[in-house]
C-alpha positions in Angstrom: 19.3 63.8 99.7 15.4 64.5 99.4 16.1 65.0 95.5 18.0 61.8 94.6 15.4 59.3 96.2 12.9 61.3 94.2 14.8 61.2 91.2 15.5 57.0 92.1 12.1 56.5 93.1 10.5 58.2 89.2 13.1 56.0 87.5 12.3 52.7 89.6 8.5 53.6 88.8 9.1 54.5 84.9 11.2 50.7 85.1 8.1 49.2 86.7 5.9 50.6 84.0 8.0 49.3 80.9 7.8 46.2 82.6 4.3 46.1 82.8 3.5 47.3 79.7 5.8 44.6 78.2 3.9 42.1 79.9 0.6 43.5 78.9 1.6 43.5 75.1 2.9 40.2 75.2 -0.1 38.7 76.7 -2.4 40.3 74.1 -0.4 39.6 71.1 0.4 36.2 72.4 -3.0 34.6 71.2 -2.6 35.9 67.2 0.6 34.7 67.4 -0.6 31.4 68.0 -3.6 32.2 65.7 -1.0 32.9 62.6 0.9 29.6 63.8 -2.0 27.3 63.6 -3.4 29.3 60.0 -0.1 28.5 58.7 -0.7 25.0 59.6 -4.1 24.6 58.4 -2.7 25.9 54.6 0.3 23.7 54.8 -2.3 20.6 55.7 -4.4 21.9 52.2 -1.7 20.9 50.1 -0.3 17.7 48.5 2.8 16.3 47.6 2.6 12.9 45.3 5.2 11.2 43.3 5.2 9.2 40.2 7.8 7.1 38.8 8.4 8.1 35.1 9.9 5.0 32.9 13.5 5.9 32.0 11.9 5.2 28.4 9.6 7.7 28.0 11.4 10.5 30.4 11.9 12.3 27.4 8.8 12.4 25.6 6.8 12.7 28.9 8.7 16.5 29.6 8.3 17.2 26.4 10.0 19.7 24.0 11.5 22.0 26.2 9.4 21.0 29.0 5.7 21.7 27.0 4.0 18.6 28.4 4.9 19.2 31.9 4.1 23.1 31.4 0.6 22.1 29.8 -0.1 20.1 32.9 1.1 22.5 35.5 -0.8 25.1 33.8 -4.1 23.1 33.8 -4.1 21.9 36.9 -2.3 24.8 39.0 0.3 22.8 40.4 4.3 22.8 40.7 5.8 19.4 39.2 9.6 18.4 39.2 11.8 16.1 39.2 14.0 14.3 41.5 17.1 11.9 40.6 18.9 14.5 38.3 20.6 11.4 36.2 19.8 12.0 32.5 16.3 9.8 30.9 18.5 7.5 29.4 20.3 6.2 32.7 17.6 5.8 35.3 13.8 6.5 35.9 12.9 9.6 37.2 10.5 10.5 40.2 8.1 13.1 39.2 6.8 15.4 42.5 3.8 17.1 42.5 2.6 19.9 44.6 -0.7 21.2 45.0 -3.9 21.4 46.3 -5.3 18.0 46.8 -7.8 18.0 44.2 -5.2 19.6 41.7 -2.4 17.3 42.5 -5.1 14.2 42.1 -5.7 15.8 38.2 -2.3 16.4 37.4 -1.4 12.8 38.5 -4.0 11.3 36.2 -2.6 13.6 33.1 0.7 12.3 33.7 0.1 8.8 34.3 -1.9 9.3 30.6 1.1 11.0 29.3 3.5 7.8 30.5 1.4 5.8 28.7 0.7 7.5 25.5 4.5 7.7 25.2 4.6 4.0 26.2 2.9 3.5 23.0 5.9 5.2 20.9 6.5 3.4 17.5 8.6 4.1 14.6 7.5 3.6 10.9 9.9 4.4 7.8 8.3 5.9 4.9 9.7 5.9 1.3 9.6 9.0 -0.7 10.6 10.3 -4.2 14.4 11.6 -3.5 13.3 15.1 -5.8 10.7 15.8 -3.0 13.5 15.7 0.0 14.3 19.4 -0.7 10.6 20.5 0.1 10.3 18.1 3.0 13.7 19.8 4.5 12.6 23.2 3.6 15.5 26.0 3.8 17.5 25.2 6.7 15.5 22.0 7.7 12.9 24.9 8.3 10.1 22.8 7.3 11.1 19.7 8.5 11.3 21.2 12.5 7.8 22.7 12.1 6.5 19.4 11.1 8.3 18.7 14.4 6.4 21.4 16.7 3.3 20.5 15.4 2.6 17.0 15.7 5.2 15.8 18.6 6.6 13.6 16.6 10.4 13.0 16.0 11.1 13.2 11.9 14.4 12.3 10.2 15.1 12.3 6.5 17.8 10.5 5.0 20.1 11.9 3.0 22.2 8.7 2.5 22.0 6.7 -0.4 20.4 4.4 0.9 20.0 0.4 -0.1 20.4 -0.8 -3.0 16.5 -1.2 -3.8 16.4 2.5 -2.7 19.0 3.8 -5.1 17.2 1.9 -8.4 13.9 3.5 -7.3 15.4 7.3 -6.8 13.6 7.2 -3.3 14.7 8.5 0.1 13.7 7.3 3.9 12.0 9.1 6.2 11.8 8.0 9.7 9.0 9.3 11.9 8.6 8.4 15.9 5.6 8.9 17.8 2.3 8.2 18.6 0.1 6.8 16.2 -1.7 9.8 16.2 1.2 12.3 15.8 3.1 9.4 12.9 -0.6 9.6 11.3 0.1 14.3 11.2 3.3 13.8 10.5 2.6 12.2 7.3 -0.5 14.3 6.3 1.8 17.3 6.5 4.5 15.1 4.5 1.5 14.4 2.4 1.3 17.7 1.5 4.8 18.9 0.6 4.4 15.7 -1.6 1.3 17.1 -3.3 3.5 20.7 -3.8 6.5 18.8 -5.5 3.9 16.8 -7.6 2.0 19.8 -8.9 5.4 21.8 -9.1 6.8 19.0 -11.2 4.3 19.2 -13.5 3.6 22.5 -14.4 7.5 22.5 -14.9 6.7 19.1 -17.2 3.9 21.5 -19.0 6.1 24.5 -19.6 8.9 22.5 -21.0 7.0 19.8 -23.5 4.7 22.6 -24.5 1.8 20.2 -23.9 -1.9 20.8 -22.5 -2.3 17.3 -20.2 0.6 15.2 -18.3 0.3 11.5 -18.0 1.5 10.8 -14.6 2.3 7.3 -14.0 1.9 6.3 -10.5 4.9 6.5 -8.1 7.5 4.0 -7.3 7.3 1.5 -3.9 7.3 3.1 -0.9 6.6 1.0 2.6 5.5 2.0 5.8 6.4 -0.2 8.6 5.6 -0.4 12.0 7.5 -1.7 14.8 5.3 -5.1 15.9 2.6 -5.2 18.7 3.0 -5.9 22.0 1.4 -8.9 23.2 -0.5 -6.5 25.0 -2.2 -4.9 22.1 -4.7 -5.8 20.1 -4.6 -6.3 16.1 -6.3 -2.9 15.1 -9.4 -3.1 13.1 -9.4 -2.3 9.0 -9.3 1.3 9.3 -11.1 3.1 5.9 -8.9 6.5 3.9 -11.5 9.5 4.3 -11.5 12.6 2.3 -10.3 15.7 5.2 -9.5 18.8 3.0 -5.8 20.2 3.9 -6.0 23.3 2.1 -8.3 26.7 3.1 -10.0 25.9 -0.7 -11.3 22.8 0.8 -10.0 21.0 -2.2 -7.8 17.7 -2.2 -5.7 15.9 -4.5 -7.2 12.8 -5.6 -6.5 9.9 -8.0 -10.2 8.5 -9.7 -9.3 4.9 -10.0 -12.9 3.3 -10.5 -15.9 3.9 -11.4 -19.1 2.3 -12.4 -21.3 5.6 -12.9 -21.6 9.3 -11.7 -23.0 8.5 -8.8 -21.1 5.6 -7.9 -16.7 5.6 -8.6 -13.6 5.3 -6.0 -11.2 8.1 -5.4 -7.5 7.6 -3.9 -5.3 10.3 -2.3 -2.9 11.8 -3.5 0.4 11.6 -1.4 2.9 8.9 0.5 -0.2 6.8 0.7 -1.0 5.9 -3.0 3.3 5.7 -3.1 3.1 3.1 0.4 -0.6 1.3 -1.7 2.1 0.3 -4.9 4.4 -1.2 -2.4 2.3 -3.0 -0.6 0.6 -5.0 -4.0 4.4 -5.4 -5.0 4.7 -7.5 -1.7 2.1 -9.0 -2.1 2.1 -10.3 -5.7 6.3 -11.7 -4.6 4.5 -13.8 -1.6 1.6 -14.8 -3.1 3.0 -16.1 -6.3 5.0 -18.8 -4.7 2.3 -21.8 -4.7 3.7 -23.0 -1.0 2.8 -19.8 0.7 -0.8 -20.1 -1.1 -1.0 -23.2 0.5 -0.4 -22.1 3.9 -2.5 -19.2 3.4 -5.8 -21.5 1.7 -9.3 -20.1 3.0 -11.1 -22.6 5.6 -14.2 -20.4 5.5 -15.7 -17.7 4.2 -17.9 -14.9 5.0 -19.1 -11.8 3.4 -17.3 -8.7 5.3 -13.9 -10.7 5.3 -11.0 -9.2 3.7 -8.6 -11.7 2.1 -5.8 -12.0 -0.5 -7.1 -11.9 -4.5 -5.6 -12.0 -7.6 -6.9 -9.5 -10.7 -7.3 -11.1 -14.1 -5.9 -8.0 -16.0 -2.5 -8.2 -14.8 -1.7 -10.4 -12.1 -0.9 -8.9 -9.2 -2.7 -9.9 -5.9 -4.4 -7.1 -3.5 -6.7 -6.9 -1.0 -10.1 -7.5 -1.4 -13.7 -7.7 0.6 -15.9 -10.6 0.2 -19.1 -9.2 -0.8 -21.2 -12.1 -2.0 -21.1 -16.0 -1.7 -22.5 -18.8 -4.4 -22.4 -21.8 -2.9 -21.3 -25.0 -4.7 -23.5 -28.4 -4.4 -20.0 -30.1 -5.5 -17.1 -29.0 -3.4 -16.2 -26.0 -1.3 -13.4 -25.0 -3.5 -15.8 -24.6 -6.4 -17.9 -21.9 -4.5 -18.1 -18.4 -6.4 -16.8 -15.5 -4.3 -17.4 -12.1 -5.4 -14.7 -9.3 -4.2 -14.5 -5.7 -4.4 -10.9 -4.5 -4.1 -10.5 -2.4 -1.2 -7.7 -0.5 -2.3 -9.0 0.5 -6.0 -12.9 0.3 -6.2 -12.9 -2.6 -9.2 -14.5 -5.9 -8.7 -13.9 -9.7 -9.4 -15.5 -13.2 -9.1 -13.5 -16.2 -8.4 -13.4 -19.9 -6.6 -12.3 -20.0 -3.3 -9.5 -21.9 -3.7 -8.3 -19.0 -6.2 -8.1 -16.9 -2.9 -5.3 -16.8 0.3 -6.0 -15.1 3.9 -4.4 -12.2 4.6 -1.1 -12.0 6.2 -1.0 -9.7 9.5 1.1 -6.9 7.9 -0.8 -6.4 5.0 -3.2 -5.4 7.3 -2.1 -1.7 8.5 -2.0 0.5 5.7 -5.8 2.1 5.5 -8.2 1.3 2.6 -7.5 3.0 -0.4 -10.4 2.9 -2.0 -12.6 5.5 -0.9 -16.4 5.7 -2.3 -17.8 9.0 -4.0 -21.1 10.3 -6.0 -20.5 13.5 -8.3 -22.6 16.4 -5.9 -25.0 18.3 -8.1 -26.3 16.0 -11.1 -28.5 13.6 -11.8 -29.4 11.3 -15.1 -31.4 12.7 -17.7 -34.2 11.2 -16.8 -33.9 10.9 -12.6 -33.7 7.3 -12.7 -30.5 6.0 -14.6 -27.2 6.7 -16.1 -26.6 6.2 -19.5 -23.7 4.0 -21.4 -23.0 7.9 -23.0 -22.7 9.6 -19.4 -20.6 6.7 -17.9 -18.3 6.7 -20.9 -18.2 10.8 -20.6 -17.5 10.9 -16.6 -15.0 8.1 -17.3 -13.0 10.5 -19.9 -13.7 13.5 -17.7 -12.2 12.5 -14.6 -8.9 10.5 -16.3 -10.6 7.1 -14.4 -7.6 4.7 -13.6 -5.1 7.2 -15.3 -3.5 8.5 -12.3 -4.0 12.0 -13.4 -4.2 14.1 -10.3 -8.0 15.5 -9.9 -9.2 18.1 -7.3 -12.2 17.2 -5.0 -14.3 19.0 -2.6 -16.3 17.4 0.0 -20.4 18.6 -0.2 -21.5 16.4 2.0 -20.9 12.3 3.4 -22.8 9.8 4.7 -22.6 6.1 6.2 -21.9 3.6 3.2 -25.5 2.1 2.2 -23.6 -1.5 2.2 -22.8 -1.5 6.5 -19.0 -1.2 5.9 -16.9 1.0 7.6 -16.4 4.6 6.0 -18.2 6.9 4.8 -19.9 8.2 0.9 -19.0 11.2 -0.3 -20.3 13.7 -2.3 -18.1 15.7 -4.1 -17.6 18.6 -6.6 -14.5 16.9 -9.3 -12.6 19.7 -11.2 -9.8 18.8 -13.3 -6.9 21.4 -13.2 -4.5 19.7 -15.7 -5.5 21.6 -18.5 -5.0 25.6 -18.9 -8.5 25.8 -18.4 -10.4 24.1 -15.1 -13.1 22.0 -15.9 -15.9 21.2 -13.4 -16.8 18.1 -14.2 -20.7 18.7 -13.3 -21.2 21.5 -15.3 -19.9 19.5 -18.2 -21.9 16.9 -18.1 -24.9 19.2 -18.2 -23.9 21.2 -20.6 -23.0 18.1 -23.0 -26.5 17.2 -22.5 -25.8 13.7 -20.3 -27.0 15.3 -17.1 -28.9 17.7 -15.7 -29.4 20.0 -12.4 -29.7 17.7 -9.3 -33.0 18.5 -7.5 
């Protein structure tokens, strides 16, 4: 009897001491409990959630291709983004969430909202192109075609229909590209390029087949690029000048010499759909300006040297665009006032009355100036002061001036234009590659005794 209340007594003890003990380890694991609890808290209170309603319009271009843009951003600024309301871009806006740390949710906000509206600014313009040079645009496979997609962002289609009938009699092709104005304006430079490949292709195939040393290449037929109009929102852009960026690792670029008045003074066009979109726009221009009522509508109130207006040429014609550079007044009558002009687009220059000249409309405003000025890098006259008649005449035949023979240049250096316009002056090396032989235009002047080593 002695033994079971011992034995009932250890195991009511042992049962008081568990009981204990669990007490005692509760109460001292009770406070980090709470600890973890309110830690857990604090971090939960360190991040933010903000959402931003993405324009059904620009859903897609906001993501991105396969998601890049929102990728770039969550990458940048360390934060999660998705999207609620699964409907597709096309049927309803979509409510971007983003997750983060405040400071990182703040940044990615700001991105996005700057993505919305960059892709609020989306506008289409259709390029014309010589329907032999689809084949390189395409590339293998439209190989080509989707890189010129990855790079610049923008959405590229090439027609392969026959297009109008205006299309068909020229032998030219469409070419749609959406975007930016910034991704249109790579989009074309790379288009630009495969152009230039075709051209230089095409010749040498010209060369092989005629047995001949030198290829007159007339220029190319119409092409037009048009933009969809402004928003009332925007602003008409300011004249925006052509400049000479090299696109190959040479540093060399395909240029047209289309004026000149010395060596150190001419005007270079590119090569590419920007010469083809220059002959399109003077064919415009010459069918609106050659009916006398729109001249009458379009008749110059005032005039001021900077201004770019409407101008005929004398040699053929046509009208084009041209900067007012000097005024003669008239004692007798406005109209009689002498305007002198230099043609943005080409380099030549004119003189006329003001009544022989029209403002320009709106959209013959968009397409850059052509015209872009040049000194030859590493001459000088004979005598350090002046060109001769000789050396003009020499440079003139050297470079195929107003030929449209396709000459290589290479930027040396470029400075602000010494008359305040906008653009720059560049100095460049010329080299004509038409021959079998390159010649550096430079080095022949020297040698042919009309120049000599710039100091």
């Amino acid at each position: 009897m002695d033994s079971r209340l011992k034995t009932i007594a250890l195991w009511a003890g042992l049962g008081a001491g568990v009981t204990m003990s669990s007490i005692l380890l509760y109460l001292l694991l009770k406070p980090e409990e709470e600890y973890e609890v309110k830690r857990r808290k604090v971090e939960t209170t360190k991040h933010s959630v903000i959402k931003v309603t993405v324009p059904k319009d620009v859903v897609g271009g906001v993501i991105g291709r396969q998601g890049a843009n929102i990728k770039r951003i969550q990458e940048k600024t360390s934060t999660k983004i998705s999207f609620d309301n699964q409907g597709t871009g096309e049927e309803c806006d979509r409510v971007a969430v983003i997750r983060g740390a405040p400071s990182d949710v703040q940044e990615a906000e700001e991105l996005l909202k700057a993505c919305i509206v960059e892709q609020s600014n989306v506008i289409t313009e259709t390029v014309f192109v010589p329907a032999k040079s689809c084949g390189r645009i395409i590339g293998r496979n439209g190989e080509t075609v989707r890189h010129m997609c990855r790079v610049t962002s923008a959405k590229i289609l090439v027609d392969r229909a026959g297009g109008d009938d205006r299309e068909r009699s020229n032998n030219l092709k469409t070419v749609s590209i959406t975007g930016t104005r910034e991704q249109i304006r790579m989009a074309i430079t790379m288009i630009d390029e495969k152009l230039a490949e075709e051209e230089a292709y095409q010749q040498k195939m010209a060369l092989a087949s005629a047995g001949r040393e030198a290829l007159y290449r007339s220029r190319p037929m119409a092409i037009k690029a048009s933009s969809t109009p402004l928003s009332k929102d925007e602003k008409e852009p300011d004249y925006i000048q052509d400049e000479l960026v090299a696109t190959s690792a040479d540093g060399y670029i395909e240029v047209y010499v289309s004026a000149l008045e010395n060596p150190s003074c001419f005007w270079v066009q590119l090569v590419g759909t920007q010469s083809i979109n220059l002959d399109k726009l003077v064919e415009d221009m010459t069918n609106y300006y050659s009916h006398e009522p729109n001249q009458q509508s379009h008749a110059l109130t005032s005039v001021a040297v900077g201004d770019i207006v409407a101008s005929r040429f004398v040699q053929d014609k046509c009208w084009y665009r041209a900067r007012i550079v000097a005024v003669e007044e008239s004692d007798y009558s406005q109209d009689e006032t002498m305007i002198k002009v230099h043609y943005v687009d080409f380099g030549e220059k004119g003189r006329y009355k003001t009544k022989e000249l029209c403002t320009l409309r709106d959209e013959y405003r968009y397409l850059p100036l052509q015209a872009i000025e040049c000194s030859l890098a590493g001459v000088q006259p004979r005598d350090g002061t002046q060109w001769t008649e000789e050396a003009s005449d020499l440079f003139e035949i050297l470079s195929h001036a107003a030929l449209w023979k396709v000459m290589m240049a290479k930027v040396v250096s470029k400075a602000k234009r010494e008359d305040g316009f906008p653009g720059f002056k560049y100095s460049v090396e010329l080299v004509d590659t038409n021959n079998r032989e390159d010649v550096n235009v430079a080095a022949e002047l020297i040698s042919q005794g009309h120049a000599v080593q710039a100091i």
